[in-house]
C-alpha positions as CSV (number, residue, x, y, z in Angstrom):
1,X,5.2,-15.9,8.2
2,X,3.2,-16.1,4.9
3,X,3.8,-14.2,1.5
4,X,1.5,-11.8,-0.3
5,X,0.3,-15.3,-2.7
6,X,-1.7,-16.1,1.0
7,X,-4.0,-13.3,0.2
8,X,-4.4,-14.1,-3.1
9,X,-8.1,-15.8,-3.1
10,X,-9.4,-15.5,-7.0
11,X,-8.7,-17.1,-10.2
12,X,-7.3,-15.5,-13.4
13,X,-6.7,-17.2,-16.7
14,X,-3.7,-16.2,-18.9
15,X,-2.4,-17.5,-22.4
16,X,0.6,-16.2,-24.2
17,X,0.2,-14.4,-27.9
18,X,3.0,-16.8,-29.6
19,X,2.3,-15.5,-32.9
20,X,-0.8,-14.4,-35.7
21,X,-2.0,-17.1,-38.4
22,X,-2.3,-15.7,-42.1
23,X,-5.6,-13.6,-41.3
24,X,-3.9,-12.0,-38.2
25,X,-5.7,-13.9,-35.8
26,X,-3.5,-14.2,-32.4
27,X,-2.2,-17.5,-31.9
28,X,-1.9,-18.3,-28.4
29,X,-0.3,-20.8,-26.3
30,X,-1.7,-23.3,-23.1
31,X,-4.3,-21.4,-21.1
32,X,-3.2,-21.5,-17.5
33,X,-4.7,-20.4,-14.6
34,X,-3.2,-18.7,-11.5
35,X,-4.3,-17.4,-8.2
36,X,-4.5,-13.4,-7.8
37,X,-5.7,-10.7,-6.4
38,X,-7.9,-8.3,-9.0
39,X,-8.4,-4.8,-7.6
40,X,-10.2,-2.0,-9.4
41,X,-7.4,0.5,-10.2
42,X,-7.8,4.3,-11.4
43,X,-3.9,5.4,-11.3
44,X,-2.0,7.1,-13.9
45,X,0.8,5.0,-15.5
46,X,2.9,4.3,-18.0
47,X,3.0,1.7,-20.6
48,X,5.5,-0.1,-22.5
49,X,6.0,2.8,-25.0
50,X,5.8,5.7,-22.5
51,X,2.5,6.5,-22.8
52,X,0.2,7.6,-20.0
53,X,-3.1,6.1,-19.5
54,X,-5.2,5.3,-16.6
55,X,-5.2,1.7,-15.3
56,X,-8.8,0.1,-14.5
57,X,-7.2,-2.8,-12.6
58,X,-4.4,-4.0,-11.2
59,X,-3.8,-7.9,-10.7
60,X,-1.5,-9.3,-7.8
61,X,-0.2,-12.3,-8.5
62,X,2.9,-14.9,-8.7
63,X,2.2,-16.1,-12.1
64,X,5.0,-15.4,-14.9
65,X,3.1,-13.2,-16.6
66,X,4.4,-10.9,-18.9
67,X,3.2,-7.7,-21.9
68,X,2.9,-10.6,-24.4
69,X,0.2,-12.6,-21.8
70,X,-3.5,-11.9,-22.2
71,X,-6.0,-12.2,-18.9
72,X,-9.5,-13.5,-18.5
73,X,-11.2,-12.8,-15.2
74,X,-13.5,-14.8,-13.4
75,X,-16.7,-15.3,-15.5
76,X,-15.1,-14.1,-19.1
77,X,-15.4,-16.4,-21.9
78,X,-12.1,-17.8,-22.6
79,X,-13.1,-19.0,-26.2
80,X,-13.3,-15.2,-27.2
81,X,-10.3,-13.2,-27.9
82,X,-11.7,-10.2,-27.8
83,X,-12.5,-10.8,-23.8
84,X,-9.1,-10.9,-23.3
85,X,-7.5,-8.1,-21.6
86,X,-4.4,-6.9,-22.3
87,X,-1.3,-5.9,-19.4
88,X,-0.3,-2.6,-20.1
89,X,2.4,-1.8,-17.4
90,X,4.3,-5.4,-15.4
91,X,6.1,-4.2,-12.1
92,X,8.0,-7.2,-10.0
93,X,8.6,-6.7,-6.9
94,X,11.7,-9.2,-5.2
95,X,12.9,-9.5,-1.9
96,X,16.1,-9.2,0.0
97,X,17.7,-12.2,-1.8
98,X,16.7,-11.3,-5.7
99,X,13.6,-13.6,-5.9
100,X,10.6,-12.1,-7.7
101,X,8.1,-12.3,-4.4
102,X,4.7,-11.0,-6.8
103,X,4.4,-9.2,-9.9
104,X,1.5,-6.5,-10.0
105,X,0.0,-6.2,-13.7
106,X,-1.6,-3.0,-14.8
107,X,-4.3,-3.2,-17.1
């Protein structure tokens, strides 16, 4: 039997925010890229401080990503920051045995 990463046919970029230089400019770390499923979202959640807001996507995938991560999707331009999108909400979801199966990213 497969896992959910079987059904996960597209490509998202994602770089860490590791710091800001002296003009606030994020710093970020090694792009990487990861396979995932992006899926138009319109659900009500809530971020890291507790605020509501409405997701416009959700991204499947088995890639460590966490709040401090920024996404490019397919066709974005990686060299511009402002591109990026940032994960608002970061849900894992493990199996039986403890091991983190997919994480879904709300952005």
């Amino acid at each position: 039997m497969s896992g959910p990463a079987a059904r996960f046919r597209q490509l998202v970029s994602y770089a860490e925010v590791i710091g800001r230089d002296a003009w606030g400019t994020p710093q970020l770390g090694p792009f990487r890229i990861a396979a995932a499923r992006i899926q138009p979202s319109r659900k009500l959640i809530r971020d890291a401080q507790g605020a509501e807001f409405v997701a416009s996507y959700v991204v499947y995938t088995v890639a460590p990503i966490t709040l401090r991560h920024r996404l490019w999707f397919p066709g974005d331009d990686l060299s511009d920051f402002n591109h990026a999108r940032r994960p608002a909400a970061v849900d894992d979801y493990v199996d039986g045995a403890g091991v983190v199966r997919y994480r879904k990213v709300w952005l």
